[in-house]
DRENNUKOL-318076 format. One record per residue (C-alpha): x, y, z; residue in three letters. Coordinates in Angstrom, 2 decimals, padded with zeros to 5 digits. Layout:
! DRENNUKOL-318076
+---------+---------+---------+-------+
:      px :      py :      pz : kolfi :
+---------+---------+---------+-------+
:       X :       Y :       Z :   Ala :
...
+---------+---------+---------+-------+
! end
This chain:
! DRENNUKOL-318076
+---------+---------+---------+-------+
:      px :      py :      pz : kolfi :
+---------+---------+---------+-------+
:  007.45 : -007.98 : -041.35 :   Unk :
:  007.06 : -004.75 : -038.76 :   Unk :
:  009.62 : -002.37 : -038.42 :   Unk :
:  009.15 : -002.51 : -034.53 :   Unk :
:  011.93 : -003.66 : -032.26 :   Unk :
:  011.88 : -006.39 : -029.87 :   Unk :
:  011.69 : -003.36 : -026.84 :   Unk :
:  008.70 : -002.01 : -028.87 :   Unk :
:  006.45 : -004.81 : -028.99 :   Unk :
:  007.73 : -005.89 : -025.40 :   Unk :
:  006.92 : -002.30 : -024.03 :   Unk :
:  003.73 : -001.76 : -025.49 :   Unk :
:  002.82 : -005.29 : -024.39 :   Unk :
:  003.17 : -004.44 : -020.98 :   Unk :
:  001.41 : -001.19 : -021.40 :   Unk :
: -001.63 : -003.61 : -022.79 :   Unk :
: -001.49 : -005.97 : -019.54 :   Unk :
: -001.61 : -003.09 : -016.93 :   Unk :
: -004.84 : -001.81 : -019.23 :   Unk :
: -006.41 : -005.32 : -018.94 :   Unk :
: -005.78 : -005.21 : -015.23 :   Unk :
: -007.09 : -002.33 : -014.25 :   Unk :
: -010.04 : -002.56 : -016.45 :   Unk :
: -010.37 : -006.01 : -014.59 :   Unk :
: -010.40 : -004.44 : -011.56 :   Unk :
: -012.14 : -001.10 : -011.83 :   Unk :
: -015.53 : -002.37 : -010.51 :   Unk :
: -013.44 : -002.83 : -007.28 :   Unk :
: -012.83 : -000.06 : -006.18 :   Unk :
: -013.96 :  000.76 : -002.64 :   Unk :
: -015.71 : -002.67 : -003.16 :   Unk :
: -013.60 : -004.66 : -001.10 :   Unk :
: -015.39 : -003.67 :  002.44 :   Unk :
: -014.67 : -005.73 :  005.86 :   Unk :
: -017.66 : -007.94 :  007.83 :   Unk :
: -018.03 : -007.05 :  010.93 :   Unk :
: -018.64 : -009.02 :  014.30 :   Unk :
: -019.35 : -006.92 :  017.41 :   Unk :
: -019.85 : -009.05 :  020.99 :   Unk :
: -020.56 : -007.05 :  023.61 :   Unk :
: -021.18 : -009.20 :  027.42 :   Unk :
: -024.69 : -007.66 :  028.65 :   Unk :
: -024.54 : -010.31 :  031.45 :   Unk :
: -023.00 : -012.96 :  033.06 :   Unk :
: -023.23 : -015.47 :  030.76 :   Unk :
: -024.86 : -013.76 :  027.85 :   Unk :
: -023.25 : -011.47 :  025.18 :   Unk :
: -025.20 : -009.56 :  022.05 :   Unk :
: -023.86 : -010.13 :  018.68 :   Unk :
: -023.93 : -008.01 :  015.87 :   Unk :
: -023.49 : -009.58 :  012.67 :   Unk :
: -023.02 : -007.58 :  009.63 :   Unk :
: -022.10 : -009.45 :  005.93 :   Unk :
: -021.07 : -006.75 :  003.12 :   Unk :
: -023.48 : -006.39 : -000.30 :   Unk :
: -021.53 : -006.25 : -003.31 :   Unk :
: -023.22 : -005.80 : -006.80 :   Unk :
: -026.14 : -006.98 : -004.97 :   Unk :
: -024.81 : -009.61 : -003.55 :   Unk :
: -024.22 : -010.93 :  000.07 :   Unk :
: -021.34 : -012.42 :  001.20 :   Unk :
: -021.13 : -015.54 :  001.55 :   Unk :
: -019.89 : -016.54 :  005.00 :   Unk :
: -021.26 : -017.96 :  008.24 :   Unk :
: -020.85 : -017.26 :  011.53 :   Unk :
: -020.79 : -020.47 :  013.54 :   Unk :
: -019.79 : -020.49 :  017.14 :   Unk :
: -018.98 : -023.57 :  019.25 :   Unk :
: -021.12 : -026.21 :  020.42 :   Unk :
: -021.46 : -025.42 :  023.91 :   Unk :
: -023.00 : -021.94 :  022.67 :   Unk :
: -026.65 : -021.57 :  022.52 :   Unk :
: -028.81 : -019.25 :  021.15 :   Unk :
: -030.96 : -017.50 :  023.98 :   Unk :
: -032.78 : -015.37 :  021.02 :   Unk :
: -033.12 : -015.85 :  017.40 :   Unk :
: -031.51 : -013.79 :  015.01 :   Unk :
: -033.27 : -011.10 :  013.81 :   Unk :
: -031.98 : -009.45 :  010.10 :   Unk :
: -032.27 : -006.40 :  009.16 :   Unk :
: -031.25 : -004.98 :  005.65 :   Unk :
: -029.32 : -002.10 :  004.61 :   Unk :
: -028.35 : -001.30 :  001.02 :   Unk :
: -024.58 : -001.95 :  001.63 :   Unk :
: -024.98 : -004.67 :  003.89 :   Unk :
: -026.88 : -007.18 :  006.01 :   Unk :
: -027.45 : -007.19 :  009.62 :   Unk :
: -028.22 : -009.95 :  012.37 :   Unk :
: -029.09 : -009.53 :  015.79 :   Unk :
: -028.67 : -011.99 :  018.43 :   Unk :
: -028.34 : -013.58 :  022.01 :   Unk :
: -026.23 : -016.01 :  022.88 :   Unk :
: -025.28 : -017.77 :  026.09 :   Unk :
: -022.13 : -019.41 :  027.49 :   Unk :
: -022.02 : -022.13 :  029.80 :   Unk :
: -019.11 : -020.83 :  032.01 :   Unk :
: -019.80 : -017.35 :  031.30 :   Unk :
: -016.93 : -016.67 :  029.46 :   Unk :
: -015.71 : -016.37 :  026.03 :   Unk :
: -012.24 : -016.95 :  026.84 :   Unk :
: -010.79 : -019.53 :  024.72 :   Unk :
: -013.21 : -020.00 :  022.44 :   Unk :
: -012.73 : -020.20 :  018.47 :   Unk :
: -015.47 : -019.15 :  016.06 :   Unk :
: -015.15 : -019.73 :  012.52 :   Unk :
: -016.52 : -018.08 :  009.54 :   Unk :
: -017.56 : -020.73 :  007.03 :   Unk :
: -016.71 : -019.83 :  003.64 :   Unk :
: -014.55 : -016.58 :  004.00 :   Unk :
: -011.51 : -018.74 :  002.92 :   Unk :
: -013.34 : -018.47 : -000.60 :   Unk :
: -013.45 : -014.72 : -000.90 :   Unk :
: -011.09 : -011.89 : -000.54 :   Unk :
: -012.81 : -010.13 :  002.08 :   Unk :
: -011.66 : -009.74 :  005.73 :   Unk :
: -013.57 : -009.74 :  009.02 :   Unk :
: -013.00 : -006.91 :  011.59 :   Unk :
: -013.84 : -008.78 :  015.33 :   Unk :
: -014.50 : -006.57 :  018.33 :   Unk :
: -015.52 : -008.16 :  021.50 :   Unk :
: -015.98 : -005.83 :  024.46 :   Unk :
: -016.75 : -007.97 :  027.95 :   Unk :
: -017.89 : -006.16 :  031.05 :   Unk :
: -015.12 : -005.95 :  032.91 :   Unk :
: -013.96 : -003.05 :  030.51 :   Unk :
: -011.56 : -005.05 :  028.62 :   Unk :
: -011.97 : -004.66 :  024.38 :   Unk :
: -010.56 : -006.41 :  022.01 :   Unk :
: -010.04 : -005.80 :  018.32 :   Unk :
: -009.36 : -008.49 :  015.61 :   Unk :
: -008.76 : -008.71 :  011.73 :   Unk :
: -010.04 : -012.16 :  010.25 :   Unk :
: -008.56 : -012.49 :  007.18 :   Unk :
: -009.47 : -015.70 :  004.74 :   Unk :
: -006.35 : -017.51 :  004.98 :   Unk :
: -007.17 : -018.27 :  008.42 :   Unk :
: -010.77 : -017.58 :  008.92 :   Unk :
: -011.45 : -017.65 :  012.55 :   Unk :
: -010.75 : -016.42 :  015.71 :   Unk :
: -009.78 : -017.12 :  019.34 :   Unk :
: -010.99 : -015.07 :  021.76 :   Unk :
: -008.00 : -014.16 :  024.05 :   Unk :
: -008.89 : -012.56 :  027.15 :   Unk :
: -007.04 : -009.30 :  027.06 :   Unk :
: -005.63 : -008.33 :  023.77 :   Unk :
: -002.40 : -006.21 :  023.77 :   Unk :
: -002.11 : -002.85 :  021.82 :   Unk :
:  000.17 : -004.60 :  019.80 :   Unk :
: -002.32 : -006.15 :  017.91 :   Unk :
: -004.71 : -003.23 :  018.06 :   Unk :
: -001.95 : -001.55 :  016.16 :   Unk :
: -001.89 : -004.41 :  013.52 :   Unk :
: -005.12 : -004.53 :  013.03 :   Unk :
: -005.86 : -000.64 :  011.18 :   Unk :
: -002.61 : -000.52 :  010.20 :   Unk :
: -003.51 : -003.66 :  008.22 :   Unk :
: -006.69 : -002.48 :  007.29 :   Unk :
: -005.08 :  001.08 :  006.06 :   Unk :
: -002.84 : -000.43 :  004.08 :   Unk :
: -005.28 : -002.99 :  002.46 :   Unk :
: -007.43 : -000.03 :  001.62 :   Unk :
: -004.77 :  002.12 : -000.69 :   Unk :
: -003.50 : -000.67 : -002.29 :   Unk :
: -007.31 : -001.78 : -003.70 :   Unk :
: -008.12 :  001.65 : -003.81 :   Unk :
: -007.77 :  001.91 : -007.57 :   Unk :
: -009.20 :  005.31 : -008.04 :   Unk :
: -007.03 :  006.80 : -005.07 :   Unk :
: -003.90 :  004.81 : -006.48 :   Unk :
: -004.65 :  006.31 : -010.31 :   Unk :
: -004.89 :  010.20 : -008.41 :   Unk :
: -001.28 :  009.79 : -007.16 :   Unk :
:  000.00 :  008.06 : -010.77 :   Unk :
: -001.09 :  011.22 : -011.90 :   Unk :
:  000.62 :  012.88 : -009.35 :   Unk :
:  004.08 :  011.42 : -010.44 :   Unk :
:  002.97 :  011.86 : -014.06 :   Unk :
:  002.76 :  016.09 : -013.50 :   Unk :
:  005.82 :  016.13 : -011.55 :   Unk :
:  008.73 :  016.00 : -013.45 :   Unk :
:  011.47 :  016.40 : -010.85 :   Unk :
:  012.45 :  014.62 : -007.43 :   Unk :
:  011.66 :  017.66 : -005.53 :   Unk :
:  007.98 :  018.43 : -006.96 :   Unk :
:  007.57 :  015.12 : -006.39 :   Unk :
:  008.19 :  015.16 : -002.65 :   Unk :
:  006.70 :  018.70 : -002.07 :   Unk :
:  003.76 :  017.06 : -003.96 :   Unk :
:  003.34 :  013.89 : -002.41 :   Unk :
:  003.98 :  016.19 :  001.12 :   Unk :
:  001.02 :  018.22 :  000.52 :   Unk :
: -001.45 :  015.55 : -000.50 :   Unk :
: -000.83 :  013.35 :  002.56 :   Unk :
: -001.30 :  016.35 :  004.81 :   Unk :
: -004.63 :  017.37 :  003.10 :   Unk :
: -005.74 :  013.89 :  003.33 :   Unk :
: -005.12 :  013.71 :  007.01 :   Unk :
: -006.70 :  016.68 :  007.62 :   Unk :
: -009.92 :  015.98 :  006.18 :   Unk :
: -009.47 :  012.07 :  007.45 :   Unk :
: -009.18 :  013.53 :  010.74 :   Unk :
: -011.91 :  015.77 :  010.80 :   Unk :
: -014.54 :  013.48 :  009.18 :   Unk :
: -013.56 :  010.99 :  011.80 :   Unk :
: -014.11 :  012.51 :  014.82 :   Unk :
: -017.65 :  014.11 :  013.58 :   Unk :
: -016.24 :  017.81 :  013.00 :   Unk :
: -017.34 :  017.49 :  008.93 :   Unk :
: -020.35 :  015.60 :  007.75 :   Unk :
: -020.17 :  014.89 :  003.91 :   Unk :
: -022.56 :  011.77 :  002.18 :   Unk :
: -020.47 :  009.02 :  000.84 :   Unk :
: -022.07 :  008.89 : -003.25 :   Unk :
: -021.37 :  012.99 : -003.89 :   Unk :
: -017.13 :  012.23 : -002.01 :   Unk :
: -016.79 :  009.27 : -004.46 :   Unk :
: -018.37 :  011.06 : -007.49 :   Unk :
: -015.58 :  013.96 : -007.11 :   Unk :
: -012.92 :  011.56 : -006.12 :   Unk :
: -013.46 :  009.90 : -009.94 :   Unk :
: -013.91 :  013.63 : -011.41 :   Unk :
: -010.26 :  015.20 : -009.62 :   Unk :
: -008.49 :  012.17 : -011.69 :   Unk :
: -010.23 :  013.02 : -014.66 :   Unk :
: -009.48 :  016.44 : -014.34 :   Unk :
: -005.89 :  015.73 : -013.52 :   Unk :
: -005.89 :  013.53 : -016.73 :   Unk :
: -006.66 :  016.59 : -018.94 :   Unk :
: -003.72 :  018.54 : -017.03 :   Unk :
: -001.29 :  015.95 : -017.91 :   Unk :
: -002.49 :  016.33 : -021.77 :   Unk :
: -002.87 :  019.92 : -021.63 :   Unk :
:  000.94 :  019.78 : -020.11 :   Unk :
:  002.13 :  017.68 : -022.73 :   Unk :
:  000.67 :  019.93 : -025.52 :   Unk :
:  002.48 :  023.31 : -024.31 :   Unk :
: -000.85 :  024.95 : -022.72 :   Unk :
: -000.17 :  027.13 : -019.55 :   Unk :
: -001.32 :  025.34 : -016.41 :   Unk :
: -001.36 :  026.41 : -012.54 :   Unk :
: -001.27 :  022.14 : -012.05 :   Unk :
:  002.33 :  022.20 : -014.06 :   Unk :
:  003.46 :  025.81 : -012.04 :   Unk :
:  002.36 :  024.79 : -008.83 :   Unk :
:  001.22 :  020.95 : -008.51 :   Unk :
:  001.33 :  020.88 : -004.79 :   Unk :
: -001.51 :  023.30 : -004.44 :   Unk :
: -003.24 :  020.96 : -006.39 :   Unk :
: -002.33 :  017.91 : -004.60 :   Unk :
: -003.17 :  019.48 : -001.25 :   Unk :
: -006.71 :  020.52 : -002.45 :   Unk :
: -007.83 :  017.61 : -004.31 :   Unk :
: -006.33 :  016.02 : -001.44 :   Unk :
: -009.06 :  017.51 :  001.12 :   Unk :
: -011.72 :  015.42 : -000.76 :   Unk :
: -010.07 :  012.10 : -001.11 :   Unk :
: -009.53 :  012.03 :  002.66 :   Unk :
: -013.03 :  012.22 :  003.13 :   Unk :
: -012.83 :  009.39 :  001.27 :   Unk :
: -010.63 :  007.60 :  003.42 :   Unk :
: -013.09 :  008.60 :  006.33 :   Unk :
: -015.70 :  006.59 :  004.75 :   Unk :
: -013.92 :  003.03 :  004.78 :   Unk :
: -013.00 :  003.84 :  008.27 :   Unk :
: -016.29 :  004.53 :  009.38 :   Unk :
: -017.64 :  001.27 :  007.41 :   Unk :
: -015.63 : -000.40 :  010.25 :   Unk :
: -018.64 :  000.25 :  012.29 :   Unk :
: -016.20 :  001.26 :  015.20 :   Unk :
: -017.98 :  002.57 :  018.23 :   Unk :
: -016.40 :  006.74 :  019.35 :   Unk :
: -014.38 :  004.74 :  022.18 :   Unk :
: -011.71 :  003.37 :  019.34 :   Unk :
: -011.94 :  006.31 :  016.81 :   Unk :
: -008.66 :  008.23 :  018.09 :   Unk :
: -006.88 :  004.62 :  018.07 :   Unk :
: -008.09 :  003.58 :  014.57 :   Unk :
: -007.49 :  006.71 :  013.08 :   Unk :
: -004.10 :  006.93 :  014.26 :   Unk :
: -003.01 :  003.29 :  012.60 :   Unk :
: -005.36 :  003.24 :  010.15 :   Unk :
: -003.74 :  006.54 :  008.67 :   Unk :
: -000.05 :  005.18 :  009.67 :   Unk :
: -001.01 :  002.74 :  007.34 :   Unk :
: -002.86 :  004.73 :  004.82 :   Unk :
:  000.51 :  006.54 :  004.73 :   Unk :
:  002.68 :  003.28 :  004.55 :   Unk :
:  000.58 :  001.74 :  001.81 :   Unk :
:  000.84 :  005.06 : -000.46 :   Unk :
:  004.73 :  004.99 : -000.17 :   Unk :
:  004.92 :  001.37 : -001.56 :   Unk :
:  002.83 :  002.04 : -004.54 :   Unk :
:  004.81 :  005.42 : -005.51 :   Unk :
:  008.22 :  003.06 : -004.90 :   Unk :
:  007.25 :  000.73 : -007.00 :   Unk :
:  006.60 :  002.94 : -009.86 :   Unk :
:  009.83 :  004.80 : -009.36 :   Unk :
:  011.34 :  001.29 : -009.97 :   Unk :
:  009.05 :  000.28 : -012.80 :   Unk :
:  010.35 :  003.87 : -014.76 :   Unk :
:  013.94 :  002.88 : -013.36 :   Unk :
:  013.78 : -000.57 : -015.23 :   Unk :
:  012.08 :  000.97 : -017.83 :   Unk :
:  014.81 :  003.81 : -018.80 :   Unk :
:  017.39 :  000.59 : -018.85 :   Unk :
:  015.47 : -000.88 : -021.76 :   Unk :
:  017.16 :  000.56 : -025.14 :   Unk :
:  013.68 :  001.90 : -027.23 :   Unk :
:  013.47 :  004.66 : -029.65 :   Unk :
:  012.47 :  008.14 : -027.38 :   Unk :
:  008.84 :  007.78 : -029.26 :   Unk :
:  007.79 :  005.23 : -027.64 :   Unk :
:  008.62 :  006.30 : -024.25 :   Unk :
:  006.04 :  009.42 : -025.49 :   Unk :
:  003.52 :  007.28 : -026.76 :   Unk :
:  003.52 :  005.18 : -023.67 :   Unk :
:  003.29 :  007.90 : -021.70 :   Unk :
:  000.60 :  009.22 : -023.71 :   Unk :
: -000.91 :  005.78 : -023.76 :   Unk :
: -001.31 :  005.72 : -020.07 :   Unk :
: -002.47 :  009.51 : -018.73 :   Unk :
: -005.45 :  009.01 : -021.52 :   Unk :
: -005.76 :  005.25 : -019.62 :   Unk :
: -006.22 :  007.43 : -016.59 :   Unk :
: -009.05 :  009.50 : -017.73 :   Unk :
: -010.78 :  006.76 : -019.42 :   Unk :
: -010.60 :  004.98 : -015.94 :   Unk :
: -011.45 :  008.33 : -014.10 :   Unk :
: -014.31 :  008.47 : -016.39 :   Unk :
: -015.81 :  005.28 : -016.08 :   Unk :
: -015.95 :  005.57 : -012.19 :   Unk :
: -017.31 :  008.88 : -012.94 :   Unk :
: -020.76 :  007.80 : -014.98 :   Unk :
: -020.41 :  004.79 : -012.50 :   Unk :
: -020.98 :  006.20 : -009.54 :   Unk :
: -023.38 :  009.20 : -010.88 :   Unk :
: -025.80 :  006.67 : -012.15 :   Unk :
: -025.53 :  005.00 : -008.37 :   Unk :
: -026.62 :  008.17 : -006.39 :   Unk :
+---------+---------+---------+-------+
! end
């Protein structure tokens, strides 16, 4: 018979099953990238469509784009391909000359996890900006769209983004892991938001120009890095992260708002909607980062009720800072081999 308690073997299971997830999921990060429809009216009765399906793994999407009947084709689509996605061109024509009212569907999207971002832009000035997601995968094309839904639709999308952001998600674990009191914690958490929208910000509107591979490379190697604080930490060793972890939150938090800048700009969105989509988008950046740091205060709240030897709670903790920078280093070799 073991020697280990019931709270053990029940902690150390649950410590296993967050493992499995995230090993589950680690090929997902910054993975999970929108379609994208653009229809913009270039006449009376005829509008260009851009379609563009995401490539994952090498793979395309699988979803249609089928409009209604009484919408015909005045050009055939042309496709062009791009290594992170696929493009098709067309012309189509309306009876009427209007879109108004109309539903397109994307066949198939109800099987995936993906969502579509819509934009529609008719001449009269009037844009409008969608999120498909697969639950209900199509769309009505309402004449004038209120902000209301603008606002939805990147604070949606900002969210979404965090919360299958592993690798961003692991940084701020860390974050919690180094500090060890409720005031680091917020001056911490403070100073990497504010980094982040700084460099989300200036990416965005074109002021800082960094490629995509060399951002996500250095994302992977800060959370390995912080990894080896935590241990060094742990062990005794002198550390500026321990002394001062907001300075490191605020610089390593400059480089993963570039990467935030990236999934915004995969949106495609034309300069006309940058200063509204950054504005929600980061709202909900923001919104989606508070829920994942709430829900870990309540997992160690739970956890301290739950009556285990004060070992354990090390080795757990131990357990899970060196499942950080075997994570960290997987997306590292990952995405080095990719450049």
């Amino acid at each position: 018979m073991s020697g280990r308690s019931p709270s053990h073997i029940m902690f150390w299971r649950l410590l296993f099953a967050v493992a499995m997830s995230l090993f589950a999921f680690s090929a997902a990060a910054h993975e999970i990238r929108p379609a994208y429809l653009q229809i913009d009216q270039i006449g009376p009765t005829r509008y260009k469509v851009v379609w563009r399906t995401p490539v994952l793994s090498g793979m395309r999407l699988p979803v249609m784009l089928r409009f209604p009947d009484s919408i015909r084709n005045a050009t055939g689509p042309a496709e062009r391909e791009l290594p992170d996605s696929r493009i098709e061109t067309r012309i189509i024509e309306t009876p009427d000359g209007t879109l108004s009212g109309q539903r397109l569907e994307f066949v198939g999207l109800q099987a995936t996890i993906t969502d579509v971002l819509v934009r529609v832009h008719l001449l009269d000035g009037s844009l409008s900006t969608t999120m498909v997601q697969p639950s209900q995968p199509w769309v009505d094309i309402a004449s004038r769209p209120g902000s209301l839904e603008v606002a939805r639709t990147f604070v949606h999308q900002g969210i979404e983004h965090i919360l299958f952001g592993y690798d961003h998600l692991l940084f701020v674990l860390a974050l919690i892991f180094i500090a060890r009191d409720w005031r680091a914690l917020l001056w911490t958490v403070t100073a990497f938001t504010a980094a982040h929208s700084i460099t989300l910000t200036l990416a965005t509107l074109g002021f800082v120009r960094v490629p995509g591979p060399p951002v996500e490379a250095a994302i992977a190697f800060s959370i390995l890095l912080l990894a080896c604080e935590i241990i060094r930490i742990q062990n005794g060793q002198p550390s500026i992260t321990a002394q001062r972890p907001w300075l490191v939150a605020f610089a390593f938090g400059l480089l993963h708002g570039l990467g935030f800048a990236g999934a915004l700009a995969d949106l495609a969105l034309p300069q006309t909607d940058i200063p509204l989509a950054l504005l929600f988008f980061n709202i909900g950046v923001e919104a989606g980062q508070l829920m994942f740091i709430a829900a870990v205060i309540a997992v160690v709240g739970l956890a301290r009720l739950v009556k285990y030897p004060p070992a354990v709670g090390r080795r757990a903790f131990l357990g899970a800072t060196y499942l950080i920078g075997t994570m960290a280093s997987f997306w590292l070799v990952e995405r080095l081999v990719a450049f």
